[in-house]
LUMMINU-394291 format. One record per residue (C-alpha): residue number from 1; chain; residue in three letters; x, y negated, z negated. Coordinates in Angstrom, 3 decimals, m for minus. Layout:
N
+-----+--------+---------+----------+----------+----------+
! num ! cadena ! residuo !        x !        y !        z !
+-----+--------+---------+----------+----------+----------+
! NUM !      A !     ALA !        X !        Y !        Z !
...
+-----+--------+---------+----------+----------+----------+
***
This chain:
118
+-----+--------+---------+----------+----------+----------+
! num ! cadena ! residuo !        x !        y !        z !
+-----+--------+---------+----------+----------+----------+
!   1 !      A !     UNK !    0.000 !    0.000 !    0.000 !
!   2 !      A !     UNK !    0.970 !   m3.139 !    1.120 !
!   3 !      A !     UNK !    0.786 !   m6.783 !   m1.142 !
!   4 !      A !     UNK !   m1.487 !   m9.513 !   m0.138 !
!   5 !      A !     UNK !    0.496 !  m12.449 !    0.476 !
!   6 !      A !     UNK !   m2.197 !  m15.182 !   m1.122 !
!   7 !      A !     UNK !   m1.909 !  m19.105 !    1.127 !
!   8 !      A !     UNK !   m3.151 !  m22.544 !   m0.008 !
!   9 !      A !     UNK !   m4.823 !  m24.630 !    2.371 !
!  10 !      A !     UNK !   m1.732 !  m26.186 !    3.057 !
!  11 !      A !     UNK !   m0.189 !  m22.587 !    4.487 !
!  12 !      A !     UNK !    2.074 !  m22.397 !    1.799 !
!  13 !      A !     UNK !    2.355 !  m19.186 !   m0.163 !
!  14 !      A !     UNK !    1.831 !  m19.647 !   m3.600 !
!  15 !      A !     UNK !    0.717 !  m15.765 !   m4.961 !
!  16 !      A !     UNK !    0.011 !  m12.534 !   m3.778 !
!  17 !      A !     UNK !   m2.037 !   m9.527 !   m4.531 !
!  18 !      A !     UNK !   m0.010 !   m6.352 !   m5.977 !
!  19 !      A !     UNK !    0.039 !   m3.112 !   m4.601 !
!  20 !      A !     UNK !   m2.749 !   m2.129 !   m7.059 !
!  21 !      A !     UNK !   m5.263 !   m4.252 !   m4.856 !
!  22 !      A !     UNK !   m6.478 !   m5.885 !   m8.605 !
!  23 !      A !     UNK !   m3.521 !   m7.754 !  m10.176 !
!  24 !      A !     UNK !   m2.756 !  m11.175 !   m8.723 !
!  25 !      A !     UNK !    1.095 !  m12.782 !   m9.260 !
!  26 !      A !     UNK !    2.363 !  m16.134 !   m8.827 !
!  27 !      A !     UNK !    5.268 !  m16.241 !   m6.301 !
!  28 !      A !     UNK !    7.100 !  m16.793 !   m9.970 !
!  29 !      A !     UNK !    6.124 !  m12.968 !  m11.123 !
!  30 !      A !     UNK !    3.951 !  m14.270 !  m13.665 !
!  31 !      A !     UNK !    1.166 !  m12.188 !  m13.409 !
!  32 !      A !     UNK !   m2.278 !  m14.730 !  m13.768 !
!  33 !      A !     UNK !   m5.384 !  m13.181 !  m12.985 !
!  34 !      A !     UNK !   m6.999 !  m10.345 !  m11.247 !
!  35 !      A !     UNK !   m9.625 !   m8.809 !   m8.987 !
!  36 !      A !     UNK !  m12.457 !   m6.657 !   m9.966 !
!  37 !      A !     UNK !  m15.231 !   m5.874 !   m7.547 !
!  38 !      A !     UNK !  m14.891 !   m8.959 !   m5.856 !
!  39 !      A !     UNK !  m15.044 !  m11.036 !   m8.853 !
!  40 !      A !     UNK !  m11.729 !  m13.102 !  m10.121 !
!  41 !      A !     UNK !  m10.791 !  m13.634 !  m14.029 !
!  42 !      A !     UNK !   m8.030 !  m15.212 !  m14.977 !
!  43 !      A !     UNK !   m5.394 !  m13.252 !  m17.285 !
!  44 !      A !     UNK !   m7.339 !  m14.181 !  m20.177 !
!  45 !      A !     UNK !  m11.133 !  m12.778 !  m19.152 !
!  46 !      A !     UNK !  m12.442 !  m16.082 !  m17.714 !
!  47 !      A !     UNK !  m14.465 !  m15.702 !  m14.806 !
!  48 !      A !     UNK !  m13.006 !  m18.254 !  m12.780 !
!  49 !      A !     UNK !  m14.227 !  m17.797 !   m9.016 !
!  50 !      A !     UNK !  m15.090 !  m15.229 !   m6.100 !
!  51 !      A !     UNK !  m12.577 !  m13.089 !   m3.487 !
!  52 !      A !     UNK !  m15.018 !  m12.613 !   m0.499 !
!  53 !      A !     UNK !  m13.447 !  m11.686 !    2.782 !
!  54 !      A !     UNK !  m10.240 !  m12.458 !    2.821 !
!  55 !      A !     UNK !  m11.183 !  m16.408 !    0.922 !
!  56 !      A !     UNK !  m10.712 !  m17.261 !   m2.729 !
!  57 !      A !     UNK !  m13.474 !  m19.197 !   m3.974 !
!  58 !      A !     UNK !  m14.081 !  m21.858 !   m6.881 !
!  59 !      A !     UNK !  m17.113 !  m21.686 !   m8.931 !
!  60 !      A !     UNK !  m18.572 !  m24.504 !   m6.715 !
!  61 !      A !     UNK !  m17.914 !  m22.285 !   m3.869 !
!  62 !      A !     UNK !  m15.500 !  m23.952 !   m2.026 !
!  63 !      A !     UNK !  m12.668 !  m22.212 !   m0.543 !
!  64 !      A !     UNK !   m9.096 !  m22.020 !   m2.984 !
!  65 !      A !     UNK !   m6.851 !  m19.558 !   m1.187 !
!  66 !      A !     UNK !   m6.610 !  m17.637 !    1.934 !
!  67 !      A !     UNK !   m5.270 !  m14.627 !    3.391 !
!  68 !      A !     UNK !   m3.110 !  m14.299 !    6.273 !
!  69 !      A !     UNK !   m5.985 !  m13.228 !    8.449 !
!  70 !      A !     UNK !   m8.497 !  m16.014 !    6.643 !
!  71 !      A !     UNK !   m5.791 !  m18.879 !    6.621 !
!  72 !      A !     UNK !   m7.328 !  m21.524 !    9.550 !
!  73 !      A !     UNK !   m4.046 !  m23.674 !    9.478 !
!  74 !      A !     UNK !   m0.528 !  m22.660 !   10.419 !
!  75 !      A !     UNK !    1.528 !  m20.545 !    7.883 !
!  76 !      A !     UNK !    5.074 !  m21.592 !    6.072 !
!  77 !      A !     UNK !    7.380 !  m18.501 !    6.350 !
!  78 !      A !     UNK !    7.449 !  m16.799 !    2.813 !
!  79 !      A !     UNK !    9.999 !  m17.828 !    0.393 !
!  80 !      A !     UNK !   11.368 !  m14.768 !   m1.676 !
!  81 !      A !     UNK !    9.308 !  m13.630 !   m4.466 !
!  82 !      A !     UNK !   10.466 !  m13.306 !   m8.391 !
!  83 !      A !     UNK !   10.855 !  m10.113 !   m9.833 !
!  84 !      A !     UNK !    7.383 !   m9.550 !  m11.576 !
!  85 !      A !     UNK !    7.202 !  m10.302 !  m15.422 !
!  86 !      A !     UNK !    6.522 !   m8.316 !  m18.216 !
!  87 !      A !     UNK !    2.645 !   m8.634 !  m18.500 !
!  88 !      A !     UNK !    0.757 !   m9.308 !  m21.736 !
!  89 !      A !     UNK !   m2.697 !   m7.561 !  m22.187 !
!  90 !      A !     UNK !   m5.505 !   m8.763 !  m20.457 !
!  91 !      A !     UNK !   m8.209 !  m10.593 !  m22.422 !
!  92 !      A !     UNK !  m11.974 !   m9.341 !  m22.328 !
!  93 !      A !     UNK !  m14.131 !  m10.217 !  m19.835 !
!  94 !      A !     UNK !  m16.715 !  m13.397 !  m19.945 !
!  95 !      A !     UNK !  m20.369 !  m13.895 !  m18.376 !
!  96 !      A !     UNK !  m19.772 !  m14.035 !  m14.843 !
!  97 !      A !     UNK !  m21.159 !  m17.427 !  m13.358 !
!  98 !      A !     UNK !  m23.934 !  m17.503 !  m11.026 !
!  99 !      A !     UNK !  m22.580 !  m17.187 !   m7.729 !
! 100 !      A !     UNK !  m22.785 !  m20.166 !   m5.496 !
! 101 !      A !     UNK !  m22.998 !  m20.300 !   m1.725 !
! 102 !      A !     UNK !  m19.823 !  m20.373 !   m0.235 !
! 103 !      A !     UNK !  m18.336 !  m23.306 !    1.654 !
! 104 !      A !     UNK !  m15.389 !  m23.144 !    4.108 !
! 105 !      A !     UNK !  m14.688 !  m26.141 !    2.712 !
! 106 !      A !     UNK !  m11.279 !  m26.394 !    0.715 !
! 107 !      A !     UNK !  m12.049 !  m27.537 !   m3.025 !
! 108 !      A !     UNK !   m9.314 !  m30.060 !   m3.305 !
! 109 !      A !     UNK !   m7.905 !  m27.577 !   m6.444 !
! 110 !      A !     UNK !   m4.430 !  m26.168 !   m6.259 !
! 111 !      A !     UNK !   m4.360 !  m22.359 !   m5.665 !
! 112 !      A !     UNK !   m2.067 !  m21.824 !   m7.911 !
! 113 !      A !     UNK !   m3.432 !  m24.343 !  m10.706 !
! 114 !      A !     UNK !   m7.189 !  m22.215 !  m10.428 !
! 115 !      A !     UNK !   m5.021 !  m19.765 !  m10.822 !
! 116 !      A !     UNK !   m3.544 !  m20.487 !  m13.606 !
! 117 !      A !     UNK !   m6.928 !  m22.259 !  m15.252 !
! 118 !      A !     UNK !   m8.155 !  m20.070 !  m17.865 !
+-----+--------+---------+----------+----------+----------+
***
């Protein structure tokens, strides 16, 4: 299995998907949130947006991060990544927020900073 190389809407890379299709990394190692059944928490439990298709979403619904495939601007070339780091526990799981439609709009956040939010 193959990483998922995570873009902002800028093209850059800024995190990536591990092997284990759930965990999400910063291009740092630090390990900061994670997927489950199409729903994203942050390392602490905190719902904190949608992965539909390829997109990250916000809980407005606007679009956070992008795939390769999803990405509708031109890609930087990848930097080398950091070795992964040693990963605390995750935290338990909070109400999931009523999904909102989704906008291809960008929300204006930082990938990394939603990320990194909870």
């Amino acid at each position: 299995m193959a990483e998922i190389s995570l873009y902002d809407s800028n093209g850059d890379a800024q995190a990536y998907i591990a092997d284990d299709k759930e965990t999400i990394y910063t291009w740092d190692g630090d390990a900061v949130a994670y997927i489950q059944n199409g729903l994203i928490y942050g390392w602490s439990g905190t719902h904190i947006g949608w992965f539909k298709s390829g997109v990250i979403y916000d809980e407005s619904g606007d679009a956070v991060g992008f795939t390769k495939e999803t990405s509708q601007v031109a890609l930087s070339v990848e930097s080398v990544k950091s070795a992964k780091a040693i990963q605390a526990a995750k935290g338990a799981q909070s109400v999931v927020s009523t999904q909102p439609v989704f906008s291809s709009s960008p929300s204006g956040k930082s990938l990394t900073g939603f990320l990194t939010s909870s």
